[in-house]
C-alpha positions in Angstrom: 0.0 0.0 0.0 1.2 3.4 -1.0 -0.3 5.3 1.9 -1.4 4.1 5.6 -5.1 4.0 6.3 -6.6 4.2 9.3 -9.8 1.9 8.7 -13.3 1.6 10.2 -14.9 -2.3 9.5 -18.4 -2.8 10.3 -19.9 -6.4 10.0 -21.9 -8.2 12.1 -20.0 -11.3 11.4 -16.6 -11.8 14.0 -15.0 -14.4 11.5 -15.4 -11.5 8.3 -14.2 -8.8 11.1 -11.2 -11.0 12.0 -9.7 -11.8 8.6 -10.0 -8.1 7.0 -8.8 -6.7 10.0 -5.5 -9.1 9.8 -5.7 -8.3 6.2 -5.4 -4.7 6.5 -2.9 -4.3 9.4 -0.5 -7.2 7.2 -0.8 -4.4 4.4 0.3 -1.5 7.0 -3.0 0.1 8.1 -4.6 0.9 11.2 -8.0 -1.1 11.8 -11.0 -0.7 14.2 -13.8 -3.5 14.2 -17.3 -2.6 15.2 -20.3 -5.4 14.7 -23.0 -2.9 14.2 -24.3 0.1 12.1 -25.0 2.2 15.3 -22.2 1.7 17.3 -20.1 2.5 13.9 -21.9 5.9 13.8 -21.1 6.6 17.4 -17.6 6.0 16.9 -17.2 7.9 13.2 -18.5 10.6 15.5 -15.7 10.6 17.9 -12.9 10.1 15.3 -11.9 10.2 12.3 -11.5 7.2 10.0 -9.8 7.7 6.3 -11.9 5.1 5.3 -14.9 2.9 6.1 -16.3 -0.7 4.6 -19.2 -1.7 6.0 -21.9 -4.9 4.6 -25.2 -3.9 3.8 -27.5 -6.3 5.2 -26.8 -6.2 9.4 -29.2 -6.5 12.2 -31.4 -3.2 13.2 -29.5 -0.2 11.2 -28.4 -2.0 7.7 -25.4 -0.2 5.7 -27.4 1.8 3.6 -29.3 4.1 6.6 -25.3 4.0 8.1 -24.2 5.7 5.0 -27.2 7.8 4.9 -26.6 9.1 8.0 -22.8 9.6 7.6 -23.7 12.5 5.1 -26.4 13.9 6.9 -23.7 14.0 10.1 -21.2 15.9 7.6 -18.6 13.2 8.1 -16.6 12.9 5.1 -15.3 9.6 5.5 -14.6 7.3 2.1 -17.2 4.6 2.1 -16.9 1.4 0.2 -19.7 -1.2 0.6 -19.8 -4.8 0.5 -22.5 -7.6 0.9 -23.6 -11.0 0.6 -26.7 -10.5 -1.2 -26.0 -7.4 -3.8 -28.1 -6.7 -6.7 -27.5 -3.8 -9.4 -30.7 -1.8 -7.2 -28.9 -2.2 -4.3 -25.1 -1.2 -5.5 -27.0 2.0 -6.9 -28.6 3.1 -4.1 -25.6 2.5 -2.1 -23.6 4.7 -5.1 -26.2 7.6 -5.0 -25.6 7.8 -1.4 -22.0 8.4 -1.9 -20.1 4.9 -1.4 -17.2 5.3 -3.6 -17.2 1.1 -5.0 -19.9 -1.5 -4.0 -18.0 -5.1 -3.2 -19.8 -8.0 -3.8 -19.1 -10.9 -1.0 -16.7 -13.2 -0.7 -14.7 -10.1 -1.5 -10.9 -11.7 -2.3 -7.9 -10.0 -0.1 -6.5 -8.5 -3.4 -9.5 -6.9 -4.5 -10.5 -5.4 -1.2 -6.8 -3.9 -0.4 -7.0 -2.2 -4.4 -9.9 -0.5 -3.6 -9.1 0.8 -0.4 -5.7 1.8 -2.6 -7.7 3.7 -5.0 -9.8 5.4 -2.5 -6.6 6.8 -0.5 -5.8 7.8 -4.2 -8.3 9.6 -4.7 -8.7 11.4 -1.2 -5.3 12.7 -1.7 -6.5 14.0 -5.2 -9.0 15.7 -3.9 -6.4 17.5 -0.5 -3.7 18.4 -3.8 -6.4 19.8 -5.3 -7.8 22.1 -2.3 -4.2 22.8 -1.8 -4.3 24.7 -5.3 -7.3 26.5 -4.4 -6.2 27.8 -1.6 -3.1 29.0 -3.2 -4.8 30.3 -6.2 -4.4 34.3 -6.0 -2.0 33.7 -3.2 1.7 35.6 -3.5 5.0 34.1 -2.2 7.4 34.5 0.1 9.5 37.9 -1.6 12.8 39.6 -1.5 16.2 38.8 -0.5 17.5 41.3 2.0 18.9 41.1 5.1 15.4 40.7 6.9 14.0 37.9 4.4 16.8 35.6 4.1 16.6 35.8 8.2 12.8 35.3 7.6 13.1 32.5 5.5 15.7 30.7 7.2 13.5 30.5 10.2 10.5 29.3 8.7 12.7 26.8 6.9 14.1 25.2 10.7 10.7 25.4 12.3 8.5 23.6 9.0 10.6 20.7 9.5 9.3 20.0 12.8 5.5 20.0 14.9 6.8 23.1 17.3 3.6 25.7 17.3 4.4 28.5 15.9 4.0 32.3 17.3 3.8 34.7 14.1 4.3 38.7 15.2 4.2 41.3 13.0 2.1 44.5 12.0 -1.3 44.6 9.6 -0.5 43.6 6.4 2.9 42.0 6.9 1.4 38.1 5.5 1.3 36.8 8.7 -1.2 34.3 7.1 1.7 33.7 4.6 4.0 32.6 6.4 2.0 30.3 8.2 0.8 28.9 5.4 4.5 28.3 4.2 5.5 27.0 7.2 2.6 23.8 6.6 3.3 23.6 3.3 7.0 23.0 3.9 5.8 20.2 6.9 5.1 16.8 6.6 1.6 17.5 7.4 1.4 19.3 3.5 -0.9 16.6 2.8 -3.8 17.7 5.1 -6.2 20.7 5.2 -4.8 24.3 6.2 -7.9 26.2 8.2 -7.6 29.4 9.4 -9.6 31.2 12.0 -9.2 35.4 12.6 -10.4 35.6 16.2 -10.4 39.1 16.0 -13.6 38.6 13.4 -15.7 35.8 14.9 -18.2 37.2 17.6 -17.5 35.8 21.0 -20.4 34.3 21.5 -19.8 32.6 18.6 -16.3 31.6 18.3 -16.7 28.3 20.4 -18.6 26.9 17.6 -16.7 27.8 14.4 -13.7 26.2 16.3 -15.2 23.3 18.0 -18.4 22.9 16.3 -21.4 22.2 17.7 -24.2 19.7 17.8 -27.6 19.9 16.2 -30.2 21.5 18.6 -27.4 22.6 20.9 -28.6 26.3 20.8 -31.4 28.4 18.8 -30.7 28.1 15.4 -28.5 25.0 15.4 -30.3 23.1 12.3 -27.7 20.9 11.8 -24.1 19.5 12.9 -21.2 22.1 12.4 -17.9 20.8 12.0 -15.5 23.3 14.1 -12.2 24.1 12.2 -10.2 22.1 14.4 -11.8 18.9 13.6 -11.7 20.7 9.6 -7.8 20.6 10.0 -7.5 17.0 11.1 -4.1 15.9 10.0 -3.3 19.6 8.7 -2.6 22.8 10.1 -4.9 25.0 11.7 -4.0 28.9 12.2 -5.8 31.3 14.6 -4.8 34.7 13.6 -5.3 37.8 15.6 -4.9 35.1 19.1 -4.5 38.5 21.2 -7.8 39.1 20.6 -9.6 35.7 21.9 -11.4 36.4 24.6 -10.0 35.4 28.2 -13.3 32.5 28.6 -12.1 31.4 24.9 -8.7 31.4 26.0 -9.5 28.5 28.8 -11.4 26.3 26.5 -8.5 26.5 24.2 -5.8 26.0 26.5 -7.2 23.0 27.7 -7.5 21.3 23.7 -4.1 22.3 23.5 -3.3 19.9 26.2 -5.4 17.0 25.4 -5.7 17.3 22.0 -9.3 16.7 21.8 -12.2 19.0 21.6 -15.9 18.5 22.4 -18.7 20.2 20.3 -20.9 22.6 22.0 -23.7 20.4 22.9 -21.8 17.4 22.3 -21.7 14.5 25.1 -18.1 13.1 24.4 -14.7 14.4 23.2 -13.6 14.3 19.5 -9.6 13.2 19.6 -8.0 15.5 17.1 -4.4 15.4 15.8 -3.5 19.3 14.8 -0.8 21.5 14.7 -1.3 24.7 15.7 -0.1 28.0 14.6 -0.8 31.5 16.1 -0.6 35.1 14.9 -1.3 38.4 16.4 -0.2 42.5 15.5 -0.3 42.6 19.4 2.6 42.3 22.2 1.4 39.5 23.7 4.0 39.2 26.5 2.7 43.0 27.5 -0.8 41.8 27.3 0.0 38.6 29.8 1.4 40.9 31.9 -1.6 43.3 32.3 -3.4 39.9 32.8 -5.1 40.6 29.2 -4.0 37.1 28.1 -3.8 33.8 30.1 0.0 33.3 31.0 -0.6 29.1 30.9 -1.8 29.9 27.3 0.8 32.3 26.2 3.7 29.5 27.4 1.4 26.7 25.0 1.3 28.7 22.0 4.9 31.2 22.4 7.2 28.2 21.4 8.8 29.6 18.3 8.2 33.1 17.4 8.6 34.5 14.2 8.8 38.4 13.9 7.6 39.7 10.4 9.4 42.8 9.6 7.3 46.0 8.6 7.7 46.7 4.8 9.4 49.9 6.1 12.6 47.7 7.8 12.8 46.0 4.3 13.1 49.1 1.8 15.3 47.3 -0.7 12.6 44.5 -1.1 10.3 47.3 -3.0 11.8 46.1 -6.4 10.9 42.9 -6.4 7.7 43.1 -4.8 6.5 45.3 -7.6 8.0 43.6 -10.0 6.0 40.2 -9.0 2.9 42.5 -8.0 3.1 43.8 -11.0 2.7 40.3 -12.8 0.3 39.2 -10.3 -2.1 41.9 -11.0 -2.0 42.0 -14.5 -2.3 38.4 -15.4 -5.3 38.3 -13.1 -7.1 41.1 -14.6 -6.1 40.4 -18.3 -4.3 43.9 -18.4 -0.8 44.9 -19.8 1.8 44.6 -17.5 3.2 48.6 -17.7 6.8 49.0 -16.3 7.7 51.1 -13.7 10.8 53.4 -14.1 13.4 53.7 -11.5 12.5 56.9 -10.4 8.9 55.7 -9.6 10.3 53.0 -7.6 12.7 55.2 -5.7 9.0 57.0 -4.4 7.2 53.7 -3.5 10.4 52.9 -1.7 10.4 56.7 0.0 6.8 56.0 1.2 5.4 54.8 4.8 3.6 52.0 4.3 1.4 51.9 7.2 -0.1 49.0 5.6 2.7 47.1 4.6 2.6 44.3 1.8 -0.7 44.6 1.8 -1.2 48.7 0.7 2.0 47.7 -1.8 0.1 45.1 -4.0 -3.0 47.7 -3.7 -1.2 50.6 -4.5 0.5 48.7 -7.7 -2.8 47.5 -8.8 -4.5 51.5 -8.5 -1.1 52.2 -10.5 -2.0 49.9 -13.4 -5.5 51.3 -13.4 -4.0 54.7 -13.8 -1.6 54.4 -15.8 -2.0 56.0 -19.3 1.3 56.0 -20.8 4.2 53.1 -21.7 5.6 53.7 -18.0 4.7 54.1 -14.5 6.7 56.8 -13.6 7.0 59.3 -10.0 4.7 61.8 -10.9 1.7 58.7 -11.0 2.8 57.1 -7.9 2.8 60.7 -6.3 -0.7 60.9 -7.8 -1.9 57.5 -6.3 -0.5 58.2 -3.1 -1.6 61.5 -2.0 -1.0 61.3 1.2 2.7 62.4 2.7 4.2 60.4 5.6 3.0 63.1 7.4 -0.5 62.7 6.7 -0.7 58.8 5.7 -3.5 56.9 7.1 -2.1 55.5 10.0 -1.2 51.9 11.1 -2.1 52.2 14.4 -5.9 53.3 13.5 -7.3 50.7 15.7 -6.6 49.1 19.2 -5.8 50.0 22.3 -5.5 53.4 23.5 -2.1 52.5 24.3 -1.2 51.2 21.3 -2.6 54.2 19.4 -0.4 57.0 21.1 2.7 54.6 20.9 2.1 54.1 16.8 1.6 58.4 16.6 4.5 58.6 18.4 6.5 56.5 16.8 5.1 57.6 13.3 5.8 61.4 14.3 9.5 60.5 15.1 10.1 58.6 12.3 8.8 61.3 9.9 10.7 64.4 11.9 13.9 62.2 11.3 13.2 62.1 8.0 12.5 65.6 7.6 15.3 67.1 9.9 18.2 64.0 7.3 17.8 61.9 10.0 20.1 64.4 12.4 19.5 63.3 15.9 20.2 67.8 17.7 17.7 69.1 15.3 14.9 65.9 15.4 14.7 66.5 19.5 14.8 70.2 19.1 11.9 69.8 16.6 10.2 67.7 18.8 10.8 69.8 22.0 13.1 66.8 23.5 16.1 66.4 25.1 18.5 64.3 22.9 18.5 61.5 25.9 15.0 61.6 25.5 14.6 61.0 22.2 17.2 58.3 22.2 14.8 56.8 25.0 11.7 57.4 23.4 13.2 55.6 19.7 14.2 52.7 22.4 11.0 51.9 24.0 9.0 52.2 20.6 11.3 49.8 18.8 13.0 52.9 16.1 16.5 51.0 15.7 18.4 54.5 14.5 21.2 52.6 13.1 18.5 51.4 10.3 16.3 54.2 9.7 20.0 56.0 8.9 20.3 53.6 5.9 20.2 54.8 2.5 16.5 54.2 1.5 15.8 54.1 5.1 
C-alpha cells in the first residue's frame, strides 16, 4: 500500500471482522472493528476514520441508513460497501448515497486492499487539489535582504518540525503567509490548512466555528457544524489575531491544547483531534499577559517559536521585487498589460510609509496599473496615487488599544521628523521639544532602531 489508512470495518460477522482486519494491518494500516451500524456511527462521531467498509445487510441499522446518516452527520469519511446479497438496485442506491465502489461478497484479499488503494488515491487528489485552491491568487514569500533571508531561514528550521508557531508582525505583513508556508513545507502538507481570525468571529460565537457544535445545541443549530479544528484534522490549523480571543475562549483552548481533543458545543463526548497549531497576532502578547489581558498558561502553550515579520518599512530594498512580482500578479489576473515602472517611480514607492505594509503595496501597484496611461509608471503617477505624505498617511495604528494608538503616533511622528530634519538626531529633539537622551529613549521603547532608519532608502 502506498499510503497508511486508518480503517473503520463494520460487519456483524466476527469471522469476516477477524480476517479483514489481519488483512489490512499485514498491508500496514490501522484497523478498528465494530459489529454494528449504530455503534459504527457513534464511533465515526468521535474520530476520524480515512476510510470505512461496511456490509449492507446487518441487524437493526443496515449499511445503507449508516451511510445515509454519515452525510447527513457531515462526516466525510470514504465509504466502500460490501455484501452477501447485492443486486444492481442495491449497488446504486448505495452509489447515489456516496459509497465510492460496491463489493460483492466473498470479496478476495487483493481486490479489497486495491480498492481501499484507490480510494486513498483519490482522497489525496482531492487535499492536492484544495491545496491549489487555496493557493490560487495567493503571493510568495519575496525579497532577499537582510530581513527575508533571516525570515526564510527561520520558517525553513521550524516547518521541518511540529513546534507551534507564534507569528508577530504588524497589519498587512502576511502573517497568514508565512504560516501557510510554514505547513506547506511540513510533513503534514498533505492535510487541510484552516484558518480562523479571532479578531472577526463574535464571541459568543467563536466556540462553535472552532469546536463545532451539535444539532439543537442552541437556537438556530439546524444541523451538525464541524469546528475548524476537527476541519484541519491531519493539517494545520492557524488562529490569527490570538490576542484578541477572549480570556473565557482562551481556557477552552488551552485545555485542547493539552489534550488534543475538543468537544462540540452540545456534544456528550470528546472528538480526539491530531492538529498543529499555529498562532498570529499584530499585538505584544508578552505585554498583554502581563496586564493579565491574556492567560499566561496559554501564552507559554502557544509562544514556542516566534517568528517576527518585519514591517515593509525595515525592508526598503525589497520594494523592487515586490512590484516587479505584484506587477505580474495583477495584470495576469485582470487580463491587463503589465506597464513597467521606471526607477524613479520606484525610488517613491520605496520613500513612502507603508502603514499597511505588503498589503497597501500590491493595492497601491494595482491602482497604478489602473491609472496608468502611458508606456511607463513613472513618480509623478505614484505621487498621484499616493496623496497622502508620511506626514499625513492613514495610519497603522488606527485601531486598538489606547495604548497602542499613542505609541504608533508617536513613533510615526519621530520617524517622519527624522526624516525631515536628514535623520540628524540635535535638530529631530529640538523639533520635537526633547532632550536628545529623551529622544534616544523614546526611539528605544518604541522599537525605532536609529542605526537602520539612517540607511540609505531608510
Amino acid at each position: 500500500m502506498s499510503e497508511k489508512a486508518h480503517l473503520l470495518i463494520v460487519d456483524d460477522e466476527a469471522s469476516t471482522l477477524a480476517s479483514l482486519s489481519r488483512a489490512f494491518r499485514l498491508a500496514g494500516h490501522d484497523a478498528v472493528v465494530c459489529d454494528s451500524a449504530a455503534r459504527a456511527l457513534e464511533l465515526a462521531k468521535s474520530q476520524h476514520f480515512d476510510l470505512i467498509l461496511s456490509d449492507v445487510v446487518m441487524p437493526g441499522m443496515d449499511g445503507l441508513s449508516l451511510l445515509a446518516d454519515l452525510k447527513k452527520e457531515g462526516i466525510a469519511s470514504a465509504v466502500l460497501m460490501m455484501s452477501g446479497q447485492a443486486d444492481i438496485e442495491m449497488a446504486v442506491r448505495a452509489t447515489r448515497l456516496g459509497a465510492l465502489d460496491f463489493l460483492e461478497k466473498p470479496v478476495s484479499t487483493d481486490k479489497l486492499l486495491l480498492s481501499v488503494d484507490n480510494a486513498m488515491r483519490l482522497q489525496r487528489l482531492e487535499r492536492e487539489n484544495r491545496r491549489l485552491r487555496q493557493r490560487l491568487g495567493a503571493h510568495a514569500m519575496v525579497g532577499d535582504g537582510e530581513a527575508m533571508k533571516k525570515l526564510m531561514d527561520q520558517v525553513a528550521r521550524v516547518a521541518a518540525s511540529e513546534t507551534r508557531v507564534c507569528i508577530l508582525g504588524e497589519t498587512g505583513t502576511g502573517k497568514e503567509l508565512v504560516a501557510r508556508t510554514v505547513h506547506e513545507r511540513s510533513a503534514r502538507s498533505d492535510g487541510p490548512f484552516i484558518t480562523l481570525n479571532c479578531a472577526a468571529v463574535p464571541a459568543e460565537l467563536i466556540e462553535s466555528e472552532l469546536f463545532g457544535h451539535e444539532k439543537g445545541s442552541f437556537t438556530g443549530a439546524a444541523t451538525r457544524h464541524i469546528g475548524k479544528f476537527e476541519q484541519a484534522e491531519r493539517g494545520t490549523i492557524f488562529l490569527d489575531e490570538i490576542g484578541d480571543m477572549p480570556m473565557a475562549m482562551q481556557a477552552k483552548l488551552l485545555r485542547v491544547l493539552e489534550e488534543n481533543e475538543v468537544e462540540r458545543v452540545g456534544g456528550q463526548k470528546p472528538v480526539a483531534v491530531d492538529v498543529r497549531v499555529i498562532v498570529a497576532t499584530h499585538r505584544d502578547l508578552a505585554t498583554l499577559t502581563r496586564e493579565g489581558r491574556f492567560r499566561q498558561d496559554l501564552f507559554h502553550r502557544v509562544y514556542v517559536f516566534p517568528i517576527r515579520l518585519p514591517a515593509l518599512r525595515e525592508r526598503r530594498e525589497d520594494i523592487p521585487k515586490l512590484v516587479e512580482y505584484f506587477l505580474e500578479q495583477v495584470a495576469r489576473q485582470n487580463g491587463w498589460k503589465a506597464i513597467p515602472f521606471t526607477s524613479d517611480a520606484i525610488s517613491a514607492l520605496q520613500e513612502h510609509s507603508w502603514p499597511g505594509n505588503v498589503r497597501e503595496l500590491r493595492n497601491v501597484v494595482e491602482r497604478l496599473l489602473l491609472l496608468a496611461t502611458a508606456e511607463k509608471v513613472d513618480a509623478a503617477l505614484v505621487e498621484q496615487a499616493l496623496p497622502f505624505s508620511l506626514d499625513s498617511a492613514l495610519p497603522s495604528f488606527a485601531s486598538g488599544p489606547l495604548s497602542e494608538r499613542v505609541q504608533g503616533f508617536e513613533r510615526e511622528t519621530i520617524l517622519a521628523e527624522l526624516k525631515r530634519n536628514h535623520f540628524h538626531i540635535t535638530n529631530t529633539a529640538k523639533a520635537l521639544g526633547l532632550e536628545r537622551s529623551h529622544l534616544y529613549k523614546k526611539c528605544e521603547q518604541l522599537g525605532i532602531d536609529l542605526s537602520e532608519v539612517r540607511k540609505p532608502n531608510a
